[in-house]
C-alpha positions as CSV (number, residue, x, y, z in Angstrom):
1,X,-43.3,-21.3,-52.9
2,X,-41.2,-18.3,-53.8
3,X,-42.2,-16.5,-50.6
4,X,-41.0,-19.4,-48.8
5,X,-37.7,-19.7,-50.9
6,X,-37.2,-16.8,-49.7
7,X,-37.6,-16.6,-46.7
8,X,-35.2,-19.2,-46.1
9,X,-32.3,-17.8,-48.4
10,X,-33.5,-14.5,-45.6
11,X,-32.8,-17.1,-43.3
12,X,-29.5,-18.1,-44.5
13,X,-28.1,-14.8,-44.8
14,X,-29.1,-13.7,-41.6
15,X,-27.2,-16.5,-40.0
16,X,-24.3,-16.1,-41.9
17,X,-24.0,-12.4,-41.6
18,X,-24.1,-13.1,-37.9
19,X,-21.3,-15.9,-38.5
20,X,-19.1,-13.1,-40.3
21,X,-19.5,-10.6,-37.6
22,X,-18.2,-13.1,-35.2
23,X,-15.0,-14.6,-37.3
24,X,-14.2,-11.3,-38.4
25,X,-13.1,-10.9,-33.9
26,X,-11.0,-14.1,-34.3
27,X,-7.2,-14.0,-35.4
28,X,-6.2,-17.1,-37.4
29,X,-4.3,-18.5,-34.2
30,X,-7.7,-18.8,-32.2
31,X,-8.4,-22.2,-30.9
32,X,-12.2,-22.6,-31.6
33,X,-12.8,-26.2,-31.2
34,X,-9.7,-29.4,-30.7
35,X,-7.8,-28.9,-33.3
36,X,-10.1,-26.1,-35.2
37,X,-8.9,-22.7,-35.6
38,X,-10.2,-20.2,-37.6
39,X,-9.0,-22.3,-41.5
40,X,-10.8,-25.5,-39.8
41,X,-13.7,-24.1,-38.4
42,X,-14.3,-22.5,-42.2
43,X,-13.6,-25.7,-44.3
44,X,-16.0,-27.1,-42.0
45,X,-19.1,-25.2,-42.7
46,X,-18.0,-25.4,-46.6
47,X,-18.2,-28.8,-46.2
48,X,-21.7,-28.8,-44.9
49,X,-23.0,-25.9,-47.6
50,X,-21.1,-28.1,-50.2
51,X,-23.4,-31.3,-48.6
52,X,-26.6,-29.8,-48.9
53,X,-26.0,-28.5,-52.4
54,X,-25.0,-31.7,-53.7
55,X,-28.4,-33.2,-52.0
56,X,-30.5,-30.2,-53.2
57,X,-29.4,-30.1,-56.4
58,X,-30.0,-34.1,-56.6
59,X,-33.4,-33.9,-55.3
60,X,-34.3,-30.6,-57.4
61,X,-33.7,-33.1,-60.8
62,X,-35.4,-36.3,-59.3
63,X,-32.0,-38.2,-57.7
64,X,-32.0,-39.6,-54.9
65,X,-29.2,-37.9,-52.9
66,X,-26.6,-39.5,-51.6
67,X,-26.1,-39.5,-47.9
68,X,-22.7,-37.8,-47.5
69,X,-22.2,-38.6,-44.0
70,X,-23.0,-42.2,-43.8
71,X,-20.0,-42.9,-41.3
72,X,-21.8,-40.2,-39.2
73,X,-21.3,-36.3,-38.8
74,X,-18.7,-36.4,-36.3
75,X,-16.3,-38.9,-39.2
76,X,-18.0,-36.2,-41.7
77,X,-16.9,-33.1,-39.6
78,X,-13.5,-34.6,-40.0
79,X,-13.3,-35.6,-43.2
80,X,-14.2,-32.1,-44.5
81,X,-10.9,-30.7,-42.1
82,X,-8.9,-32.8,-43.7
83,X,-9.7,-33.3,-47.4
84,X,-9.1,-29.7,-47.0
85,X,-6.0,-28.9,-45.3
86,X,-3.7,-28.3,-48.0
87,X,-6.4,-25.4,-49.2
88,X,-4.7,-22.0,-48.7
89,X,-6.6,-19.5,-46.0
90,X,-7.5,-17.3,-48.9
91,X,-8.9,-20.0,-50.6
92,X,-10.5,-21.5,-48.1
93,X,-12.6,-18.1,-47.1
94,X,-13.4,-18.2,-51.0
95,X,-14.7,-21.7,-51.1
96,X,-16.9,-20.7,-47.7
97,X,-18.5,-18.0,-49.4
98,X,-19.2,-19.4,-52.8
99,X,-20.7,-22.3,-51.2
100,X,-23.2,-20.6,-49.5
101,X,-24.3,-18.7,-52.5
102,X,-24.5,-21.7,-54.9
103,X,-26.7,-23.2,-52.3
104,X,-28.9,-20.0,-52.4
105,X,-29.2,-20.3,-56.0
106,X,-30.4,-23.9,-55.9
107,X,-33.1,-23.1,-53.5
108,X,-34.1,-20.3,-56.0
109,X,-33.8,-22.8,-58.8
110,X,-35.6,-26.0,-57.3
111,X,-38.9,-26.8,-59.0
112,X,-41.7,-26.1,-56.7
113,X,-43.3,-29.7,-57.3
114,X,-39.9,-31.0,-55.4
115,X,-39.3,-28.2,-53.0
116,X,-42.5,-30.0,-51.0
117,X,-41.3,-32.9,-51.9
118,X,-39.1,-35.0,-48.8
119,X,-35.9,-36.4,-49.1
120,X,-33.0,-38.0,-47.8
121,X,-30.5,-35.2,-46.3
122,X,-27.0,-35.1,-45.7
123,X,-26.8,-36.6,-42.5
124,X,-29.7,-39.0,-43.8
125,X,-32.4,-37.8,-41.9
126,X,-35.5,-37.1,-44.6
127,X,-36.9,-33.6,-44.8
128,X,-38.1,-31.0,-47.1
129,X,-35.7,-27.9,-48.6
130,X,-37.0,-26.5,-46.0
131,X,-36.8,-28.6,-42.6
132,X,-32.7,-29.6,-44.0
133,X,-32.3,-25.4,-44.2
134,X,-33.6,-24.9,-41.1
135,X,-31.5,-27.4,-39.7
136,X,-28.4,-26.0,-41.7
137,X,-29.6,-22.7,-40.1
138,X,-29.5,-23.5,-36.4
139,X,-26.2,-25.6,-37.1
140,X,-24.6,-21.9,-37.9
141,X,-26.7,-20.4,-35.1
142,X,-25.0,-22.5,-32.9
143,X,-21.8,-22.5,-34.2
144,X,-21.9,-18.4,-33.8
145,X,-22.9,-18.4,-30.4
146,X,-19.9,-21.2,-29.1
147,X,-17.7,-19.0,-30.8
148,X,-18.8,-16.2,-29.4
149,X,-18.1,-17.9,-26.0
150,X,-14.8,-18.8,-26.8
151,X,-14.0,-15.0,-27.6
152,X,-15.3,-14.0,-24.6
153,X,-13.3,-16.4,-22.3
154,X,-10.1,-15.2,-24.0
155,X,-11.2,-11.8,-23.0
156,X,-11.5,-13.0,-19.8
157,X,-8.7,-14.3,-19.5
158,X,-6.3,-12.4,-22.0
């Protein structure tokens, strides 16, 4: 189980590493998505890390999680915008990075008998740690690479 703990926090990282590298080419000002710039797009991947936390650490001491998007990702996405707007920047970088290392230490603390063990995500699909990381993973994956795409039509065009 540790190997594959592991291999997912590897996961993670990479992901996010690859995440930085592409925010760290946007100014503040860039529109990435309607009514997303940079302080949006960040509160919104908080939001998510803060989601699978809550439903990893649940599961890891034999809750039930709560789904936290019953209304639906798209009411979800939203709701994590604006719950957060009157965050500063600075603060709102913070809380993206904590989040993601909380959630990396619940993955390294999570019993091995639940790890296995399904449950009910987020987005209230069920899954193990690792099919809702995976899914958290390609979520950043895809992220990077529409972002990437809207830094190189402003090239384009600037």
């Amino acid at each position: 189980m540790h190997e594959e703990k592991e291999r997912l926090i590897a996961d993670l990282d990479s992901v996010r590493a690859h995440l930085n590298d592409v925010v760290k080419q946007m100014s503040k000002d860039t529109q990435i998505y309607p009514d997303w710039k940079l302080k949006q797009f960040l509160d919104h991947v908080a939001g998510w890390d803060d989601a699978v936390l809550a439903a990893i650490q649940s599961h890891s001491i034999g809750d039930v999680p709560a789904v936290t998007a019953p209304y639906g990702i798209d009411y979800y996405n939203a709701q994590t915008v604006t719950t957060r707007e009157s965050l500063s920047f600075e603060h709102s970088q913070r809380e993206y990075q904590a989040t993601r290392e909380l959630l990396k230490q619940a993955i390294r603390l999570m019993p091995d008998d639940r790890f296995a063990e399904p449950f009910v995500s987020p987005w209230g699909e069920v899954g193990t740690v690792a099919q809702v990381v995976e899914v958290f993973v390609d979520h950043e994956r895809t992220h990077a690479q529409e972002i990437e795409k809207v830094l190189e039509d402003n090239r384009v065009r600037g």
